[in-house]
C-alpha positions as CSV (number, residue, x, y, z in Angstrom):
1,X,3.3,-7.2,16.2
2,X,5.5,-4.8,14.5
3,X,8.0,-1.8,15.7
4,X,9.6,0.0,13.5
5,X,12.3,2.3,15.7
6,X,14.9,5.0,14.0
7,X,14.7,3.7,10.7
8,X,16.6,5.0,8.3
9,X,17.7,4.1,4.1
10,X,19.5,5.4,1.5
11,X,19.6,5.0,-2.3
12,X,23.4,5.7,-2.6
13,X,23.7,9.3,-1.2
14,X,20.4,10.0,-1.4
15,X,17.9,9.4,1.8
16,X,14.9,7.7,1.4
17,X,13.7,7.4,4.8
18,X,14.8,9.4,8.2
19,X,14.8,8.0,11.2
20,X,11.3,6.2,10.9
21,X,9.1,5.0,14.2
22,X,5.8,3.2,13.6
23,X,3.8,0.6,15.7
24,X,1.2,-1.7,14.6
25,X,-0.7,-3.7,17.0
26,X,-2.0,-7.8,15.9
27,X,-5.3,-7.8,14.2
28,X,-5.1,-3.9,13.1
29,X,-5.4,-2.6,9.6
30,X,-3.0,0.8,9.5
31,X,-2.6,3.1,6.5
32,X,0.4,4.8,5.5
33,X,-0.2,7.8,3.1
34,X,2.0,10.8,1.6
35,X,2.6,12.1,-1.3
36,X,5.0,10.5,-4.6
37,X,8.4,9.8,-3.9
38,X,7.6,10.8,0.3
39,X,9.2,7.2,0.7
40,X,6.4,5.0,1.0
41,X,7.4,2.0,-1.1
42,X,10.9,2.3,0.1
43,X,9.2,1.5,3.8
44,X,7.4,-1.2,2.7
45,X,10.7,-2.7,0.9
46,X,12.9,-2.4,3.9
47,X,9.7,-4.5,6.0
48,X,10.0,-6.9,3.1
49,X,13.9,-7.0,3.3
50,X,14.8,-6.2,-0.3
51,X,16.0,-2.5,0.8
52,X,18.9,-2.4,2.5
53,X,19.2,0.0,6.1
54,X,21.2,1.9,7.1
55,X,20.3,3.0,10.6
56,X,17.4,1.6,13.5
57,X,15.6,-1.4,14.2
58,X,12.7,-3.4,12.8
59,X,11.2,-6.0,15.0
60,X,8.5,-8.3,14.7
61,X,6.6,-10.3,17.3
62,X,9.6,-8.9,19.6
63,X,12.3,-10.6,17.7
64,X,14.7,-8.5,15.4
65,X,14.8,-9.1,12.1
66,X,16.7,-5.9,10.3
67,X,19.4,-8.1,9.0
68,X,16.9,-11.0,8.1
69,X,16.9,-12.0,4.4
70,X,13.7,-11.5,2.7
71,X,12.7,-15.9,2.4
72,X,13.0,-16.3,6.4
73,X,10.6,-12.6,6.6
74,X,8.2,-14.7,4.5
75,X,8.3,-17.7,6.1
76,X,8.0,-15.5,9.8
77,X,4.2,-14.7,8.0
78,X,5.7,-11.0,6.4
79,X,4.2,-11.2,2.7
80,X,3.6,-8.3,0.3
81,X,1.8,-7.6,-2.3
82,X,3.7,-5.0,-4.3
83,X,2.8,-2.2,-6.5
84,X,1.9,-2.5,-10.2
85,X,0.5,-5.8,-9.0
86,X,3.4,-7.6,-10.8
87,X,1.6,-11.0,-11.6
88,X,2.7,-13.4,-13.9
89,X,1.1,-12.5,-17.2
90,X,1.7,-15.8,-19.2
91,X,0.6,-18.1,-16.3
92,X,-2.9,-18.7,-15.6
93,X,-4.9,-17.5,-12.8
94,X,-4.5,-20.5,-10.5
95,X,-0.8,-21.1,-11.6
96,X,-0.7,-17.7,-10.3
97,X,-1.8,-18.5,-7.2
98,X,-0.1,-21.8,-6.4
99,X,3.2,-19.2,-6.7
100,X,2.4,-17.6,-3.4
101,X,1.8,-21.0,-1.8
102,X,5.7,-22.2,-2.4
103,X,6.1,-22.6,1.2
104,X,2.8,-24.9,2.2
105,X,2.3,-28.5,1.3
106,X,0.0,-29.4,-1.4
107,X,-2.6,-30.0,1.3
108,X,-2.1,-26.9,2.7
109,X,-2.0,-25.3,-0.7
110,X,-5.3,-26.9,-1.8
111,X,-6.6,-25.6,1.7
112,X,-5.8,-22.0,1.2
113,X,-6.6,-21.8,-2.8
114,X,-10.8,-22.9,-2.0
115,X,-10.5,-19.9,0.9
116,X,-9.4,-17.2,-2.1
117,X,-11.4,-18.2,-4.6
118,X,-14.4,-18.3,-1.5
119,X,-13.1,-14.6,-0.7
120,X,-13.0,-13.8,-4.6
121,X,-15.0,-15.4,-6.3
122,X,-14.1,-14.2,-10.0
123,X,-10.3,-15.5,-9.6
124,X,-12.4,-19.3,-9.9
125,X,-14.1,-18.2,-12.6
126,X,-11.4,-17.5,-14.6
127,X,-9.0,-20.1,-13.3
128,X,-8.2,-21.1,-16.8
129,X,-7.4,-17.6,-18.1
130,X,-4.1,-16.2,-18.5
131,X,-3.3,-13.9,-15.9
132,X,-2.5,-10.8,-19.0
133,X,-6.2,-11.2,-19.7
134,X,-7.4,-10.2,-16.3
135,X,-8.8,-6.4,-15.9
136,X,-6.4,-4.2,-13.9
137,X,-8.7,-5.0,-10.8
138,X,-9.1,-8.3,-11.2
139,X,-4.9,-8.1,-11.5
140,X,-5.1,-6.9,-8.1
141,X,-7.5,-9.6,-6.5
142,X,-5.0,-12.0,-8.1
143,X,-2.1,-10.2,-6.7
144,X,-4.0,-10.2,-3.3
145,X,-5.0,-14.1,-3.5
146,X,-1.6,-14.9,-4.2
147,X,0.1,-13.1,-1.2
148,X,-3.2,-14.7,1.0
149,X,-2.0,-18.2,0.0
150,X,1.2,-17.8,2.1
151,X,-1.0,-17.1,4.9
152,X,0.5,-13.7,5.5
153,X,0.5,-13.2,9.7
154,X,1.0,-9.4,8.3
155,X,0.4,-8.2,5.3
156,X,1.7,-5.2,3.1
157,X,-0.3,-4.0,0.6
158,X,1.3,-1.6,-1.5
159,X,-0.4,1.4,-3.9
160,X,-3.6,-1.1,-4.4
161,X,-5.4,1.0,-6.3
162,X,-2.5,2.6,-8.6
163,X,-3.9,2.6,-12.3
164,X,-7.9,2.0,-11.4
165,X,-10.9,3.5,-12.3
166,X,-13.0,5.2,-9.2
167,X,-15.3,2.1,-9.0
168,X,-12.8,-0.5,-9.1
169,X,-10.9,1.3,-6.3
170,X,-13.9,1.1,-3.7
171,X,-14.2,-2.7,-4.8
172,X,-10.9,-2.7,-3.9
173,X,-10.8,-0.9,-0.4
174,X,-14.2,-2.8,0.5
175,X,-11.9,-6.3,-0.1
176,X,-9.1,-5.1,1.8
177,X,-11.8,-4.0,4.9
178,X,-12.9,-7.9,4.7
179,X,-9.7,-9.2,5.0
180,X,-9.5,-7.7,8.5
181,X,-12.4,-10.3,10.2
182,X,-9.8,-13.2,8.9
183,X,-7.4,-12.0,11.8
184,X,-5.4,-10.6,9.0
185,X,-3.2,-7.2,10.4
186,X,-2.3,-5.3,7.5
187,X,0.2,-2.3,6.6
188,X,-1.7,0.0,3.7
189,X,0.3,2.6,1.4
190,X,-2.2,4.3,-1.0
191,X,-1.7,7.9,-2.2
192,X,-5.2,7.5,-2.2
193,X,-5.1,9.3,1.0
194,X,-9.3,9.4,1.4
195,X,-9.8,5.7,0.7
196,X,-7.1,4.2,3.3
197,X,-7.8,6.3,6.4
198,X,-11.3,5.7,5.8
199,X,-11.0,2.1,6.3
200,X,-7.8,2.0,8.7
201,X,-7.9,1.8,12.5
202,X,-4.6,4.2,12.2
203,X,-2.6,6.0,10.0
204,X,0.6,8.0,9.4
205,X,1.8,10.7,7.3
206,X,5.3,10.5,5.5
207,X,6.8,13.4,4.1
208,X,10.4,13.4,2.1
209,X,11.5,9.8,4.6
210,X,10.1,11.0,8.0
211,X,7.1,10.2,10.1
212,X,4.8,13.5,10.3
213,X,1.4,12.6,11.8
214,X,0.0,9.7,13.4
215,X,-3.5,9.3,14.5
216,X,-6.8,7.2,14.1
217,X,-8.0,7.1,10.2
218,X,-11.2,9.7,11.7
219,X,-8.8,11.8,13.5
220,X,-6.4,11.9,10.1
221,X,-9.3,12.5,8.1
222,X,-10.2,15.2,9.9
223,X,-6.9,16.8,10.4
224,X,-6.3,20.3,8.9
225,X,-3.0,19.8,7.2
226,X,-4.4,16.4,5.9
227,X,-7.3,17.8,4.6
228,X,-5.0,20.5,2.6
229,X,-2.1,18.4,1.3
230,X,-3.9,14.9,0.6
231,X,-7.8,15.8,0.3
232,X,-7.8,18.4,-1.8
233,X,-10.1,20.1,1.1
């Protein structure tokens, strides 16, 4: 679904990401992990088209779509949910999630908003609320819900569980392993090395903009050098 060949960005003079290659197949759930500042939101950015490149290729379904603004990525089915959750405090929770369905008619829209609050069933509960009155991890279903409303073909989660207490963090993971049945392929960065190969079908290690390990999420897990710089192991 998506290869990423040679990719490369910069923040002035300063690289961000060296010559970057990653695959991810349709229906798969892989994890990209490394440490702060390795580059890992940057990726994720220049997927989304709000980073600019400055070297290699990025296609999608087969088609290339490195110089393609970020609206027509959405509307191809590329739709991230970015870190710090970034919802829209003052709206309510369903005003929130109408937002992510800008592209769909109001059938469609009415369609997708019974499947997230089916898939999360607090985000109906507290339809009415103001979005600033949510918990952190209830910030993050909502941030998830809103990106599912576009009916994302791929999806980019980014730092999910940034800011959450242990517990919320596996309620997280165990919603973003659910998503996968729904034919959902989605693109994981977590520092939370331990929680995103466990539930990934592959994984890659960035360090300082390049592309150090690949594997399966056991065979990462059990790697040596993961073990030391991301397990604490």
């Amino acid at each position: 679904m998506l290869e990423i060949e040679g990719l490369s960005s910069h923040y002035g003079r300063i690289p961000a990401l060296r010559g970057v290659d990653l695959r991810i197949a349709r229906g798969e759930l892989v994890a990209l992990v490394g440490a702060n500042g390795a580059g890992k939101t940057t990726l994720l950015r220049a997927l989304s088209g709000v980073q600019p490149v400055s070297a290699g290729q990025v296609r999608f379904e087969g088609a290339d779509i490195t110089a393609a603004a970020p609206e027509r990525r959405v509307r191809l089915g590329i739709v991230q949910v970015p870190e710090g959750r970034q919802v829209f405090g003052p709206l309510s929770v369903e005003d929130n999630l109408r937002l992510g369905a800008f592209l769909r008619s109001r059938g469609e829209a009415e369609r997708e908003i019974e499947r997230v609050y089916a898939m999360f069933p607090v985000l109906q509960e507290r339809r009415r609320q103001s979005a600033a009155t949510l918990s952190g991890g209830q910030q993050q279903l909502l941030a998830m819900g809103r990106a599912l409303m576009a009916r994302p073909r791929l999806l980019l989660l980014d730092e999910p569980s940034m800011g959450l207490a242990p517990r919320l963090v596996e309620e997280i993971f165990a919603c973003i392993a659910a998503l996968k049945p729904a034919a959902t392929t989605i693109f994981l960065v977590d520092q939370n090395a331990r929680a995103a190969l466990r539930v990934a079908d592959r994984g890659y290690v960035l360090e300082t903009g390049r592309i150090v390990l690949s594997g399966t999420g056991t065979e990462l897990l059990a790697n040596d050098q993961v073990k030391a710089a991301y397990l604490g192991l």
